[in-house]
DOBADREN-294677 format. One line per field, with one value per residue (C-alpha): residue number from 0; x, y, z; residue in three letters. Coordinates in Angstrom, 3 decimals, m for minus. Layout:
i: NUM,...
px: X,...
py: Y,...
pz: Z,...
aa: ALA,...
***
This chain:
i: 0,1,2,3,4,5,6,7,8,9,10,11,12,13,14,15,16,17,18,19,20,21,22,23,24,25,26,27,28,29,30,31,32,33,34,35,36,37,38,39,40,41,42,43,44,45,46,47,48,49,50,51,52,53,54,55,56,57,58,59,60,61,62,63,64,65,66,67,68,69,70,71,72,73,74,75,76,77,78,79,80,81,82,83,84,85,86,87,88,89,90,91,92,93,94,95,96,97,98,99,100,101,102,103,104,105,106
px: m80.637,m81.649,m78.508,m78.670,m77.689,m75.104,m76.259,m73.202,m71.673,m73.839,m73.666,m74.881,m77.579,m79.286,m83.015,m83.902,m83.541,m79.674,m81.062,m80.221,m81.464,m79.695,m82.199,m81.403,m81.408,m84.997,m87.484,m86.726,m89.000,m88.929,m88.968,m87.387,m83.741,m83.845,m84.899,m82.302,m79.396,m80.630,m80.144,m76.798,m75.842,m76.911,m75.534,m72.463,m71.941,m70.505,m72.459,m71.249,m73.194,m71.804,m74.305,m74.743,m74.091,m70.445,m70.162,m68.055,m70.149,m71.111,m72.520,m74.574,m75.798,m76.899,m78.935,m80.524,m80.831,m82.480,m85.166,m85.410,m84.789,m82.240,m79.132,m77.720,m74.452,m73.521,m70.586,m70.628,m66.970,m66.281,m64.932,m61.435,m60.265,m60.808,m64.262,m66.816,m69.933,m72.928,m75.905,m78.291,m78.335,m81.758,m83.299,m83.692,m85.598,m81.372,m81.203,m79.591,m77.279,m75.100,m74.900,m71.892,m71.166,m68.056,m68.121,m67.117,m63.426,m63.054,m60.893
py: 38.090,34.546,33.005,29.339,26.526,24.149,20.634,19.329,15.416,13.189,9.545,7.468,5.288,2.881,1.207,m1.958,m3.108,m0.713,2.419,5.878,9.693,12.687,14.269,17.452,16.090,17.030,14.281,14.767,12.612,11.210,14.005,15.988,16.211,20.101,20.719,18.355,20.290,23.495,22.376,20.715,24.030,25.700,23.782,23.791,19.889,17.396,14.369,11.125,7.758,4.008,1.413,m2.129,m3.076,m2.278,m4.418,m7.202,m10.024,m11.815,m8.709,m7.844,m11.200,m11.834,m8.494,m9.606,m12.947,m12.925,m10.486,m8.919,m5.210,m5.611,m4.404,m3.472,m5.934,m3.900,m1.325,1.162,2.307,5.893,8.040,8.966,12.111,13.807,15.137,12.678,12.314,9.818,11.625,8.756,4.995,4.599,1.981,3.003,0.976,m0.909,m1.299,0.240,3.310,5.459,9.354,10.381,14.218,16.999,20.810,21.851,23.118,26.684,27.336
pz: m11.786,m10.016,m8.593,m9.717,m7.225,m8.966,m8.108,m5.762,m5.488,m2.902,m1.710,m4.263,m2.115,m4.613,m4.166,m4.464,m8.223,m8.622,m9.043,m8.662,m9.092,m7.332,m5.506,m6.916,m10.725,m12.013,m12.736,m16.452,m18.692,m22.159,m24.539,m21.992,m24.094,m24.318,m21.046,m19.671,m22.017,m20.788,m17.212,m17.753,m19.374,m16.623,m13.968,m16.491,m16.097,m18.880,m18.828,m19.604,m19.979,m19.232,m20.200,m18.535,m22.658,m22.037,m18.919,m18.641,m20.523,m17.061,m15.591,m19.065,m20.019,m16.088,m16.571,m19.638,m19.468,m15.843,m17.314,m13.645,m13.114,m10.393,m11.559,m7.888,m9.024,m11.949,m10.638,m13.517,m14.870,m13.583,m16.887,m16.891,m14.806,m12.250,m10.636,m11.943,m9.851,m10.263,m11.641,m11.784,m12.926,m14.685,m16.806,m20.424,m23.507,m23.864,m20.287,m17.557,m18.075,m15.845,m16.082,m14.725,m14.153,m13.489,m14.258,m16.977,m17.017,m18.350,m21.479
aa: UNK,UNK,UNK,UNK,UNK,UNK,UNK,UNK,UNK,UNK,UNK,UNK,UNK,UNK,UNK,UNK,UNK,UNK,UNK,UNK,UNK,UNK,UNK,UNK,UNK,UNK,UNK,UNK,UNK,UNK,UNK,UNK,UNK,UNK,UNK,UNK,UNK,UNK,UNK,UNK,UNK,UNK,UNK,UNK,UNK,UNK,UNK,UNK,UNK,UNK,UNK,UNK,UNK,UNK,UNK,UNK,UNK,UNK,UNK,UNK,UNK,UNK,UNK,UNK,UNK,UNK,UNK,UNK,UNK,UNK,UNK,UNK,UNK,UNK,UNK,UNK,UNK,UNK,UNK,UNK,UNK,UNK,UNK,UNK,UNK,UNK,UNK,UNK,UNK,UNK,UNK,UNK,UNK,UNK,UNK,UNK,UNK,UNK,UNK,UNK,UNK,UNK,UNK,UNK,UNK,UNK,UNK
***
């Protein structure tokens, strides 16, 4: 049976316009979604997603009203609890969204 490396917290280290993908995240692409729950299962992560939408007003309306990509300002809101790690902050068709990640706690 193949042993499956769980992907593992790492500096989050953000490029020139605010963004972010762990290096061990695959490049998932649109139409990816059951690919990318098969891996979360896998890696037995919960994901959670914070969106530059539910930033304070002067962080969202500088995003959209400058019509630049850079979003390198925008500090997304860790979720409650404990063991949340940044997956990746990527621009979607809304704007820019966080993933944050933590293992799944056993029942």
């Amino acid at each position: 049976m193949e042993t499956i490396k769980l992907i593992q917290p790492v500096p989050v280290v953000r490029d020139e316009n605010g963004m972010f993908w762990h290096p061990e995240l695959p490049p998932f692409d649109e139409g990816d979604e059951e690919k990318c729950k098969k891996w979360l299962a896998e890696q037995h992560l919960v994901v959670k997603m914070t969106s530059i939408e539910d930033a304070p007003d002067e962080i969202s309306e500088r995003y959209f009203d400058s019509h630049d990509p850079d979003c390198s300002y925008w500090d997304p809101d860790k979720p409650e609890g404990e063991g949340w790690f940044c997956l990746s902050i990527h621009d979607t068709d809304d704007g820019p969204v966080c993933w944050w990640a933590r293992r799944e706690v056993a029942p």
